[in-house]
C-alpha positions as CSV (number, residue, x, y, z in Angstrom):
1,X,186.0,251.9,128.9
2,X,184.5,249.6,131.5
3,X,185.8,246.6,130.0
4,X,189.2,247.7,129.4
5,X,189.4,248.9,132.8
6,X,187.9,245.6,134.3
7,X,190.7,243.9,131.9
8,X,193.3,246.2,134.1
9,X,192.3,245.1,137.2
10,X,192.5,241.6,136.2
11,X,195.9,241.6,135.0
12,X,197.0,243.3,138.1
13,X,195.1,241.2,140.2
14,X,196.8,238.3,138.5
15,X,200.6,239.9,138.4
16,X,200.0,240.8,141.9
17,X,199.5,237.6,143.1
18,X,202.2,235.9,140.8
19,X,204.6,238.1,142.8
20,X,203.3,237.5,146.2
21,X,203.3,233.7,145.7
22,X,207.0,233.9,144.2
23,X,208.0,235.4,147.1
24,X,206.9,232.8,149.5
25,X,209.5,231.8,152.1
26,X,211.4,229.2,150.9
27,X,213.5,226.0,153.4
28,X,216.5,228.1,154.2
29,X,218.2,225.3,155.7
30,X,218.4,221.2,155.5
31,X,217.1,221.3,158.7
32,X,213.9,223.5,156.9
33,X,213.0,221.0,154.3
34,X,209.3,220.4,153.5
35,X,207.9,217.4,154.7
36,X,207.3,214.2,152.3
37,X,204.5,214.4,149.3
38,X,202.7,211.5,151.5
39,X,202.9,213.3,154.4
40,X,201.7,216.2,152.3
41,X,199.2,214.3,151.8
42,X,197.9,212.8,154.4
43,X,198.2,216.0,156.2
44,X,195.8,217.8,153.3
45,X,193.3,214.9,153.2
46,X,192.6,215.0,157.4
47,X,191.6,218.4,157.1
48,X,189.0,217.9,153.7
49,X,185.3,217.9,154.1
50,X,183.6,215.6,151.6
51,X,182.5,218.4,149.4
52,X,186.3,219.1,149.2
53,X,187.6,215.8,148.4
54,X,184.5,215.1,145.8
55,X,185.4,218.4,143.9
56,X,189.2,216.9,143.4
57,X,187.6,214.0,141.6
58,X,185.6,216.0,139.6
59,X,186.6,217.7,136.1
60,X,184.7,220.2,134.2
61,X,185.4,221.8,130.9
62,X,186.2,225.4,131.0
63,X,183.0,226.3,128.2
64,X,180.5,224.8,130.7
65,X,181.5,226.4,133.6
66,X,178.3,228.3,134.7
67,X,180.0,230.7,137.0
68,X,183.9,231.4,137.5
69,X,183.0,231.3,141.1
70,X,182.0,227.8,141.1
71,X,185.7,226.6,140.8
72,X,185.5,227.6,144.7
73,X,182.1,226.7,145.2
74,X,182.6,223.9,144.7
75,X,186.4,223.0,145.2
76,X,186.9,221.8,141.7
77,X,190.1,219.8,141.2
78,X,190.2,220.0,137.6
79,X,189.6,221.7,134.1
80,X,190.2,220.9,130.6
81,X,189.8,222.5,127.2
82,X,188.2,220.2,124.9
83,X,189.1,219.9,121.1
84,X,188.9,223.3,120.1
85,X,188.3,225.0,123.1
86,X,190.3,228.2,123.7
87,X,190.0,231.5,124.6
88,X,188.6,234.4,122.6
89,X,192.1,235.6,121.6
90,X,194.1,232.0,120.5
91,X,197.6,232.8,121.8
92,X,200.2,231.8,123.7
93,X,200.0,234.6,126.0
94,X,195.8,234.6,125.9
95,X,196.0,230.9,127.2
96,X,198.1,231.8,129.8
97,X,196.2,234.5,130.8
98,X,193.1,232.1,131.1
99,X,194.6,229.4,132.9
100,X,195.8,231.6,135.4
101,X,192.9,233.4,136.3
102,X,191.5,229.8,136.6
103,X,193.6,229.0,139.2
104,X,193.3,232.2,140.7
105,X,189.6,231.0,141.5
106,X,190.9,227.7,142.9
107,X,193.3,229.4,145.5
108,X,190.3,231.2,146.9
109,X,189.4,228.1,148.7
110,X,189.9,227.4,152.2
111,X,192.9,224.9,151.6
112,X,194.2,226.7,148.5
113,X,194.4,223.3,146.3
114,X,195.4,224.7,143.0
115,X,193.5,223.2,139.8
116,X,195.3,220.4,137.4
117,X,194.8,221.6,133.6
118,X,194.3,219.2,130.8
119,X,194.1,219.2,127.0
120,X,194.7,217.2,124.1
121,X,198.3,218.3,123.2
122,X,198.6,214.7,120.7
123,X,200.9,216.0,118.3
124,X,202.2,219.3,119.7
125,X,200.1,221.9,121.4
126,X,197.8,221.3,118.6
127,X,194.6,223.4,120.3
128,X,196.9,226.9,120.2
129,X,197.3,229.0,117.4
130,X,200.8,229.6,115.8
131,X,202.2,225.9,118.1
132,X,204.4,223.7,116.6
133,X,202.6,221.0,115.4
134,X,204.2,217.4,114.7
135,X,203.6,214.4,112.7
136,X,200.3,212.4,114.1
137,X,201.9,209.3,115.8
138,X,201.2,207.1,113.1
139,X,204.0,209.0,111.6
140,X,206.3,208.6,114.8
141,X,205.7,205.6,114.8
142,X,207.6,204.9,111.2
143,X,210.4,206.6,112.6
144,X,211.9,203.8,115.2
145,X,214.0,206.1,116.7
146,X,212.7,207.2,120.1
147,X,215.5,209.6,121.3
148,X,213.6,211.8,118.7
149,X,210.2,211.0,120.1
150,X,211.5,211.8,123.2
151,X,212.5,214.9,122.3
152,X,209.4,215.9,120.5
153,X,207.4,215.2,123.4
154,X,210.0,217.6,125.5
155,X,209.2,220.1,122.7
156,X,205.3,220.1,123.5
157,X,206.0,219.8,127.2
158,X,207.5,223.2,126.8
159,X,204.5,224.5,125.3
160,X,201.9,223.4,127.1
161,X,203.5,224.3,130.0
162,X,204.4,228.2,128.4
163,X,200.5,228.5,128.1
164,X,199.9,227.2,131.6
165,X,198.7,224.2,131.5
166,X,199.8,221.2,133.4
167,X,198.6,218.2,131.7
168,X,198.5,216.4,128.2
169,X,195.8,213.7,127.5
170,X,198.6,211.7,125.7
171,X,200.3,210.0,125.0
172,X,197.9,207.5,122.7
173,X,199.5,204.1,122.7
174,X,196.6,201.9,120.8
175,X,198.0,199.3,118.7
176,X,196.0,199.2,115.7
177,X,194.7,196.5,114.4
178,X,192.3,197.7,111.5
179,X,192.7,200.7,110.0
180,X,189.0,201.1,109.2
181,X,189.0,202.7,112.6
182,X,189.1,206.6,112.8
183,X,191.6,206.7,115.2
184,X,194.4,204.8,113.3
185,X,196.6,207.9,113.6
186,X,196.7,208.0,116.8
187,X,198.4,205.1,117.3
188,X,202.0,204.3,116.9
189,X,201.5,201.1,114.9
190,X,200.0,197.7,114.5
191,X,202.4,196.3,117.0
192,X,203.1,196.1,120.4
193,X,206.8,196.5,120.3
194,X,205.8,200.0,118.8
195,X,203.8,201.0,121.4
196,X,206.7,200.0,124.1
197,X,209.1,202.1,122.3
198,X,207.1,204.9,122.1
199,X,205.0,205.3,125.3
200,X,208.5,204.7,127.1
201,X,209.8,207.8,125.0
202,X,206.8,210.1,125.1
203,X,206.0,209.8,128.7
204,X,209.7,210.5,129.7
205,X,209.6,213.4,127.1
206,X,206.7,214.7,129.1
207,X,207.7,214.5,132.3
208,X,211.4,214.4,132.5
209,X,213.4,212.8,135.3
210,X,211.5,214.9,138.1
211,X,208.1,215.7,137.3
212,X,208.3,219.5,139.4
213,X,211.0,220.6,137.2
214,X,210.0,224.3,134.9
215,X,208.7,222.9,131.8
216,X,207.7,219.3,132.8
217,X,203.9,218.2,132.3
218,X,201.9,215.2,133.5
219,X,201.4,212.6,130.7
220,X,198.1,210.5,130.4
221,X,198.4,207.0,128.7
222,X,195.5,205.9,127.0
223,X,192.9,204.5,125.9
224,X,193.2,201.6,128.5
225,X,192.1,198.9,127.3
226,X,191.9,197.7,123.9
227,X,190.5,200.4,121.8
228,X,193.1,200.0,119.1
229,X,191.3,196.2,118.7
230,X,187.7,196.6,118.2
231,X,185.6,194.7,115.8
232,X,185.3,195.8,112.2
233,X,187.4,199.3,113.7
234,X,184.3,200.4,114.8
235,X,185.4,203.5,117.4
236,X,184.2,203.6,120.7
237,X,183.6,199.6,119.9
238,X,183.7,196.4,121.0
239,X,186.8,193.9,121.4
240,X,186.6,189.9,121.0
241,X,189.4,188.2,122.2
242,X,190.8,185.8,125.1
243,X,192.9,187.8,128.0
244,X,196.0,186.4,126.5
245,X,195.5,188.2,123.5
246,X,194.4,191.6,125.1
247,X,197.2,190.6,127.4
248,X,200.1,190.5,124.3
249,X,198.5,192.7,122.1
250,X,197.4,195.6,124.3
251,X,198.4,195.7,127.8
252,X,202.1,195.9,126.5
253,X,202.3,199.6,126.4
254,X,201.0,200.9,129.4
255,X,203.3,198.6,130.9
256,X,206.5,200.7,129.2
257,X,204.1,203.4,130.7
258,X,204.1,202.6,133.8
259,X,207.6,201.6,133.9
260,X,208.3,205.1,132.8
261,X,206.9,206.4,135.7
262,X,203.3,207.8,134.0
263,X,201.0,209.1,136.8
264,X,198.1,209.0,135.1
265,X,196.1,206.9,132.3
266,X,192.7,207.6,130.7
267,X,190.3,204.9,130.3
268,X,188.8,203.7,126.6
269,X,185.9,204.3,125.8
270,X,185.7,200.5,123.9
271,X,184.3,197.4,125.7
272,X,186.3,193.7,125.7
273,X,183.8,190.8,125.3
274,X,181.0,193.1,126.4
275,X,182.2,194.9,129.1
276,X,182.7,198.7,129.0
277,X,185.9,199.5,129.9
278,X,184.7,202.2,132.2
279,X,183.0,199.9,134.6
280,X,185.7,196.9,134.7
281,X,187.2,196.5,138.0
282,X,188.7,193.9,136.9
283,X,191.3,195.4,134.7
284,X,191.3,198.9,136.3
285,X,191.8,197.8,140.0
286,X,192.5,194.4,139.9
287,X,195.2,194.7,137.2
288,X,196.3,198.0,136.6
289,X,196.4,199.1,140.0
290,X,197.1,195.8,141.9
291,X,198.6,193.7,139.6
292,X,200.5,196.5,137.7
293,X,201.2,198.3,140.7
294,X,200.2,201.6,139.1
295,X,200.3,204.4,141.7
296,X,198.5,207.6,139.8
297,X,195.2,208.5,138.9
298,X,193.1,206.9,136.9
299,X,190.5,209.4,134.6
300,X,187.4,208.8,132.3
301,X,187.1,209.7,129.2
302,X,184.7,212.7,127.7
303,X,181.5,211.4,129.3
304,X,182.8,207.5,129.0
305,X,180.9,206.8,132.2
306,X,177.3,208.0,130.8
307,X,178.2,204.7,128.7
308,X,177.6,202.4,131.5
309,X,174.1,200.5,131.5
310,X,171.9,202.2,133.8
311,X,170.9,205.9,135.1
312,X,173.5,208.8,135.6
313,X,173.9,208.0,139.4
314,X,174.3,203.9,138.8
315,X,176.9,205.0,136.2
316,X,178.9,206.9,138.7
317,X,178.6,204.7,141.4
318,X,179.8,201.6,138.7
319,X,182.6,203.5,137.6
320,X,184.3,205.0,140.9
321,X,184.1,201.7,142.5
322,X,185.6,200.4,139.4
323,X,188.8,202.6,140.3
324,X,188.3,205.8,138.3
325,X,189.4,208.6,140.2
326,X,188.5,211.3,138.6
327,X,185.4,211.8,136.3
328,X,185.8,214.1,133.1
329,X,182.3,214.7,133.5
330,X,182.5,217.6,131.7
331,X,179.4,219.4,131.6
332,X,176.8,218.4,134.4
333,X,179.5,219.4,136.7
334,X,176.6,220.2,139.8
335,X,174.9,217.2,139.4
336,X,177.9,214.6,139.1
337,X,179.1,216.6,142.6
338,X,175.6,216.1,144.0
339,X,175.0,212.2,142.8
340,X,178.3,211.5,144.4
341,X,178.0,212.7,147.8
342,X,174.8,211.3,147.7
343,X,176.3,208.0,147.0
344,X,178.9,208.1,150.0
345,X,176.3,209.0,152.3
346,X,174.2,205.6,151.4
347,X,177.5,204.0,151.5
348,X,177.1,202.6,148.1
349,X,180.6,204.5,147.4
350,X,182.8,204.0,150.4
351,X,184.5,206.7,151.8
352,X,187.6,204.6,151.7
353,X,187.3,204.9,147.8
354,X,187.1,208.4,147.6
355,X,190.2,208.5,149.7
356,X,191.9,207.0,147.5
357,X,191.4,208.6,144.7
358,X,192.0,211.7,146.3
359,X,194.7,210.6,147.6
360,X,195.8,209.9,144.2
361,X,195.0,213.0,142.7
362,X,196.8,215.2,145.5
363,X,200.0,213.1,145.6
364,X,199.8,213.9,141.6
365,X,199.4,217.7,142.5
366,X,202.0,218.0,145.1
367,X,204.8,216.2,142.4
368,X,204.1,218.3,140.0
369,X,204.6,221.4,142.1
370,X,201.6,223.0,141.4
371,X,201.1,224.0,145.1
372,X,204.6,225.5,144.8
373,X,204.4,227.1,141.4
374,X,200.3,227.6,140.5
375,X,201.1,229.9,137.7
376,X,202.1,229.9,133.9
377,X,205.9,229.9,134.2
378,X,206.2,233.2,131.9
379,X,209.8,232.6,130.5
380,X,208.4,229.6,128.2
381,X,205.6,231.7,126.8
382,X,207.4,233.3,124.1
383,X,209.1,229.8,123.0
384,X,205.8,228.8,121.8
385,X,205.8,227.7,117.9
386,X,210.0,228.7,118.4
387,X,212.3,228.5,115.2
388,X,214.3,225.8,117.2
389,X,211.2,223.2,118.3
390,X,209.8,223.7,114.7
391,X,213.4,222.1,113.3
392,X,212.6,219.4,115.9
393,X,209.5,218.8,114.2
394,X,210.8,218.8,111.1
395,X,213.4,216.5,111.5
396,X,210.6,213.8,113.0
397,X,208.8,214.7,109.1
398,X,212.3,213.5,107.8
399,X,212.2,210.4,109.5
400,X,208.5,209.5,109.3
401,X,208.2,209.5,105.6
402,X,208.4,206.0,103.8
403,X,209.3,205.4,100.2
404,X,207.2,203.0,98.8
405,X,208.7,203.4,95.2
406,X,211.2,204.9,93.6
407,X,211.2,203.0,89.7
408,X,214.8,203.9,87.9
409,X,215.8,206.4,90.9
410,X,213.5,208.8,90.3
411,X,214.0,210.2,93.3
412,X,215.9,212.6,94.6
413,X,215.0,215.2,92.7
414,X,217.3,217.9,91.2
415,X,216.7,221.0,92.8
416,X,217.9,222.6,89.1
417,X,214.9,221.3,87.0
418,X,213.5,224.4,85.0
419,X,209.9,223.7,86.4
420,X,208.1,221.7,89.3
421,X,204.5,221.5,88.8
422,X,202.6,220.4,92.6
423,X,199.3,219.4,92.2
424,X,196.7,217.7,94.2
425,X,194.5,219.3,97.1
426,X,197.0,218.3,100.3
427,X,199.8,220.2,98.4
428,X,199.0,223.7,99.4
429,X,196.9,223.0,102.3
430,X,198.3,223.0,105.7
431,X,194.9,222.2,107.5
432,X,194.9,218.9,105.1
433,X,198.4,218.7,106.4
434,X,198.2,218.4,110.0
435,X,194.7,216.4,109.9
436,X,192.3,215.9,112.9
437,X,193.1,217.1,116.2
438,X,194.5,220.6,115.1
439,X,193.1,224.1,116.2
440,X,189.9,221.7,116.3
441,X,188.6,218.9,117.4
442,X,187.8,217.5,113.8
443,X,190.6,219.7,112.2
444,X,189.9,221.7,109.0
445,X,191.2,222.3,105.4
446,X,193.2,225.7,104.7
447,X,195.3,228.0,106.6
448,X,194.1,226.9,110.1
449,X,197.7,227.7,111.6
450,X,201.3,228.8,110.7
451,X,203.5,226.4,108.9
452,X,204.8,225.5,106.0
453,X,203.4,223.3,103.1
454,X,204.5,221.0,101.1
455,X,204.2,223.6,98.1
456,X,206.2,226.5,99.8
457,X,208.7,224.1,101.3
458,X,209.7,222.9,97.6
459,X,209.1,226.8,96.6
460,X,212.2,227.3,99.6
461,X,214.4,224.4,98.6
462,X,215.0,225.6,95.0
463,X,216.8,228.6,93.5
464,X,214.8,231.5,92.1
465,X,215.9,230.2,88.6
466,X,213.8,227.3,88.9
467,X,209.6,228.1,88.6
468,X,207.5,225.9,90.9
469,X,203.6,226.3,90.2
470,X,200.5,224.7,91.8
471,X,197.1,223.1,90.2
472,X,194.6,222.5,92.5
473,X,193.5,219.3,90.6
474,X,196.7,219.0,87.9
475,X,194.7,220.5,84.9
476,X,197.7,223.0,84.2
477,X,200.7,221.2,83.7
478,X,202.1,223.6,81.0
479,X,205.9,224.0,80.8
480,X,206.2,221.3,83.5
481,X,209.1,218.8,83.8
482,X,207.4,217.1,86.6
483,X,205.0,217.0,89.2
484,X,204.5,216.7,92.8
485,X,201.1,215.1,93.4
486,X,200.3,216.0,97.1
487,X,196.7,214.2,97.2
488,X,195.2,211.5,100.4
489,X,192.7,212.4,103.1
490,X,190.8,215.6,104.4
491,X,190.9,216.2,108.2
492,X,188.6,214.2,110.7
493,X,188.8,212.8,114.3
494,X,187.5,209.8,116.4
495,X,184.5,207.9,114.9
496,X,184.0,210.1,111.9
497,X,186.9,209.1,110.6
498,X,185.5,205.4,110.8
499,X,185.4,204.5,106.9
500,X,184.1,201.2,105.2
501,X,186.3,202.2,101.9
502,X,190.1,203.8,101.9
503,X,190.3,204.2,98.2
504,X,191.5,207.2,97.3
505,X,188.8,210.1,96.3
506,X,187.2,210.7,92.8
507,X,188.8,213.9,93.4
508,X,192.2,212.6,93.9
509,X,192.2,210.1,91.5
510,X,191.0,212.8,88.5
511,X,194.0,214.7,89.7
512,X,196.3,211.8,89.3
513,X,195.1,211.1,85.6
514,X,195.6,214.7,84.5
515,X,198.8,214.3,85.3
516,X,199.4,210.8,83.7
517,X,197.7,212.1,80.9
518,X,199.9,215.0,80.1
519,X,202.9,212.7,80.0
520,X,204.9,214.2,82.8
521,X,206.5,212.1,85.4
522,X,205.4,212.4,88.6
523,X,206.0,211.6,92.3
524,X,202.7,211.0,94.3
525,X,203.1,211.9,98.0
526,X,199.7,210.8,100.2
527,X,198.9,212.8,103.0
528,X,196.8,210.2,104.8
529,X,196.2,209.5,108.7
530,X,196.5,205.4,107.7
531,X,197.5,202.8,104.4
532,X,194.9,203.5,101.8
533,X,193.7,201.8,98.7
534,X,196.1,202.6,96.1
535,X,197.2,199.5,94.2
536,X,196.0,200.9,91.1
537,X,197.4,204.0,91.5
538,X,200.7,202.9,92.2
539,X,201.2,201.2,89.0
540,X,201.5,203.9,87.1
541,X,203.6,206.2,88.9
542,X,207.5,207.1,88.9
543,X,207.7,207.5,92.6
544,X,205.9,206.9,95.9
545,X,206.0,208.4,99.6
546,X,203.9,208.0,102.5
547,X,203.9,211.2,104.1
548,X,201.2,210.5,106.5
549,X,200.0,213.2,108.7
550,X,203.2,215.6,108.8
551,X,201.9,218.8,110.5
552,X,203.2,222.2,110.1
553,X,206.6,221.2,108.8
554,X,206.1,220.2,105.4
555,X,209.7,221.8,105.2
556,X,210.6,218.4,105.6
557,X,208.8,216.6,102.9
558,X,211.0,219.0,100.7
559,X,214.6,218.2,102.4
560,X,214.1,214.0,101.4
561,X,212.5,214.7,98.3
562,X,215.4,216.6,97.2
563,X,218.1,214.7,98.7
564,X,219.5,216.6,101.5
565,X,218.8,214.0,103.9
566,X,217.9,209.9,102.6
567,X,214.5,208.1,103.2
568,X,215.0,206.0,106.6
569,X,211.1,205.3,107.6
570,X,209.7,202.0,107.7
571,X,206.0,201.4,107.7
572,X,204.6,201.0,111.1
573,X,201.5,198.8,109.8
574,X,200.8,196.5,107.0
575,X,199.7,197.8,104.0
576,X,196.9,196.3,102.3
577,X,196.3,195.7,98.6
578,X,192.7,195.6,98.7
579,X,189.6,196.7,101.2
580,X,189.2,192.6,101.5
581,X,192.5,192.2,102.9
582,X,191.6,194.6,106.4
583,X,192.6,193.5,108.9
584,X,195.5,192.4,107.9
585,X,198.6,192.3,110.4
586,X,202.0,190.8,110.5
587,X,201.6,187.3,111.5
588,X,198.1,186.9,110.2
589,X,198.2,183.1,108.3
590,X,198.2,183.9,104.8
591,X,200.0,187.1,105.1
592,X,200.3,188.8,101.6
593,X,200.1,192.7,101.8
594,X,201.1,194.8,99.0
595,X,204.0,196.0,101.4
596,X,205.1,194.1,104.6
597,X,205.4,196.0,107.7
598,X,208.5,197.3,108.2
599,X,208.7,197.9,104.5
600,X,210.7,201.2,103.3
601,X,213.1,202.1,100.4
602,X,215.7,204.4,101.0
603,X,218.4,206.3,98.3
């Protein structure tokens, strides 16, 4: 009874104070008009103590929070939710619930600076049960069409923002250069012209034309610099190569970033020629901010600073006078606030520097609106996981998919064959479907989410007279005219997705020769967050689509295979024939892939 009634109090408490800020006064007049964000500003920064302005640089993860109280205590400008962080009850409205009471802490404090909320929304709202969850970018990436993108970055904007929360580490614009790496889907593609494209699409998806509107979130471009191009793939690694090359290759994108009007970038965790990224004032002041003229805030990765050669405090004091402006620090909240100040006061960080940053930060704050409108905007709750964003999602499945081979048109299929056998482990799996970076961190197989797989969406695109079964690993193919073989990669994120061999599993490939071996044509369709191995397995095949990592609309997979709408992806990176051939890029000398780049069939 206790907690139910302490559970009252809070949602009153909460409501309550919804309504009162609503009902501030607004300008009634011209003449009334607030003052400029940099006088805003300015005005705001004059009246912070250093404690103040140190808490707005700092950001905590909600788990390690060791009081609620210490969001006031000690001014905290920031929270996240790491991969799989959420609250007890994962839902729309729980989330909301959580971020708001969050804030409510924040507005406790003397100069009522709300908090700025981020999470990994990479391919959707991908933390929150029941969200619409979208093709990893890899996928996006094979689509060339940015409107779309654009559009299925407004979807998730809508989400995140119906849950609260005002900020999306994303988007991701490495370009790939060896798809050993465990991050390969992350990325949009091999090439920088992908990642223009996209990060200009994305982070206007994101943000819209004026950051403050209902339903607009801050985007974060990242990883700056490089991490798409370290030796070997190796995450969290080391990149060789002349400025002119990091220059072409990888700077590209933050520039359409930038030029989009992102206002804020997360540095890599990846090192060029030695350096770590997270101490280079060279290319985060110098460069980005200097030379690039980029005028938001710059933030670390998940403990990237603790990277740096030296103690906690040297790697602090390396990294803010690098130009990172806010630290995800996330744990050791206390004792990143105390090393700082500590670090002003023996002016070994200038108090100019934390200025700036804060400066930074709060200009950030005050576009977004978040001193205006603190709380979850309520009326974009219920449109989480919506009938009309998951159509979006499923038309960016449509357009990701790639036909690699289609021998004597065997494709589309007829939708009036007396019986479709799917087989394979990723065909009635929508965990395998959506891959790393869903409900998790690492992702999981099985029934993580709501969606639809690539089993049930053939199941709906058929009529009742024609029988669709499953086999796990193709051992029952009786009665079968052909078979779907739905078979690729199991769910992973970051380095332990690094991988020395991208042949397909023993697993898959057992499934693949029951099928050959029963004489029934088949279609293989690899679920797969990067090219794999699969020269051998092509050979033998009728048919071949890379799906890559499609998400919850496998609805989609279903409407090309069938014919309603026509193949129209083109690969996004080269595709190797062998593990020998990795890297291997467009315009590599001796360039001899099994399919080009830009390689796709279509009907």
């Amino acid at each position: 009874m206790i907690k139910i009634l302490n559970q009252l109090y809070f949602f009153i408490l909460i409501i309550s104070l919804i309504i009162l800020w609503s009902c501030k006064e607004e300008p009634s007049s011209p003449n009334d008009q607030l003052p400029s964000v940099s006088e805003r500003v300015n005005s705001l920064l004059s009246q912070m103590s250093l404690d103040e302005k140190i808490g707005q640089m700092t950001q905590a993860e909600r788990g390690a929070l060791q009081n609620i109280t210490d969001i006031k205590t000690y001014f905290l400008g920031s929270l996240l939710s790491g991969g799989g962080s959420a609250p007890s009850t994962n839902s729309p409205q729980a989330w909301a619930d959580m971020y708001d009471y969050f804030q409510y802490y924040a507005l406790q404090t003397k100069l009522k600076i709300p908090l700025i909320y981020g999470i990994d929304a990479v391919h959707g709202h991908n933390n929150v049960f029941g969200a619409t969850i979208f093709p990893h970018n890899i996928g996006l990436g094979c689509t060339r069409n940015p409107q779309l993108i654009e559009q299925a970055a407004r979807v998730t904007a809508e989400e995140v923002s119906g849950t609260g929360i005002d900020w999306t580490f994303a988007p991701c614009i490495a370009t790939v250069r060896d798809e050993r790496w465990g991050r390969t889907y992350e990325g949009f593609g091999e090439t920088a012209e992908l990642s223009v494209m996209m990060a200009d699409a994305m982070v206007r998806g994101f943000q819209g034309s004026n950051l403050s509107d209902y339903g607009n979130i801050l985007a974060c471009a990242k990883h700056f610099l490089g991490d798409g191009g370290t030796q070997g793939g190796d995450d969290q690694g080391n990149v060789i190569a002349d400025e002119q090359t990091i220059r072409r290759l990888h700077l590209q994108g933050f520039i359409s970033a930038i030029n989009a009007g992102v206002k804020s970038i997360m540095i890599s965790y990846s090192s060029i020629n030695g350096q770590k990224m997270h101490g280079s004032k060279y290319w985060i002041t110098d460069v980005l901010k200097d030379e690039l003229g980029f005028k938001g805030f710059v933030v670390s990765d998940w403990q990237g600073i603790d990277q740096l050669p030296g103690d906690y405090k040297s790697d602090i004091e390396t990294s803010i006078n690098a130009g990172i402006d806010m630290v995800m620090v996330p744990n050791n909240y206390i004792e990143f606030i105390q090393y700082l100040k500590e670090l002003v006061n023996e002016n070994r960080v200038s108090i100019e520097r934390i200025d700036d940053a804060v400066r930074r930060i709060l200009t950030v704050k005050f576009e977004l609106g978040l001193f205006e409108k603190p709380f979850t905007d309520r009326s974009l709750t219920p449109n989480v996981g919506s009938t009309a964003h998951r159509s979006v999602a499923r038309q960016c499945v449509r357009e990701s998919l790639v036909l690699l081979k289609n021998e004597n048109n065997f494709l589309p299929l007829s939708k009036n064959i007396n019986h479709i056998l799917v087989a394979g482990k990723n065909g009635l799996d929508i965990g395998n479907q959506c891959g790393g970076w869903t409900i998790s961190w690492q992702g999981n197989s099985g029934d993580i989410t709501t969606g639809t797989t690539v089993y049930q969406g053939i199941k709906n695109a058929v009529p009742s007279s024609t029988t669709v079964s499953y086999s796990f690993n193709g051992s029952s193919t009786q009665g079968a005219d052909v078979a779907v073989v739905v078979v690729g990669e199991t769910p992973y994120a970051e380095g332990n997705g690094d991988r020395n061999d991208l042949s397909l599993s023993s697993e898959d490939i057992t499934t693949i020769n029951n099928i050959k071996n029963a004489g029934i044509p088949y279609v293989i369709i690899l679920i797969s967050g990067r090219p794999m191995i699969i020269t051998n397995e092509l050979a033998d095949c009728n048919a071949f689509v890379a799906a890559w990592l499609p998400g919850t609309e496998g609805q989609g997979i279903a409407d090309v295979l069938f014919g309603d709408y026509n193949f129209t992806g083109k690969l996004s990176h080269s595709w190797p024939r062998s593990m020998n051939q990795i890297p291997i890029n467009i315009g590599d000398a001796n360039y001899d892939p099994l399919f080009p780049y830009g390689f796709g069939l279509s009907y």
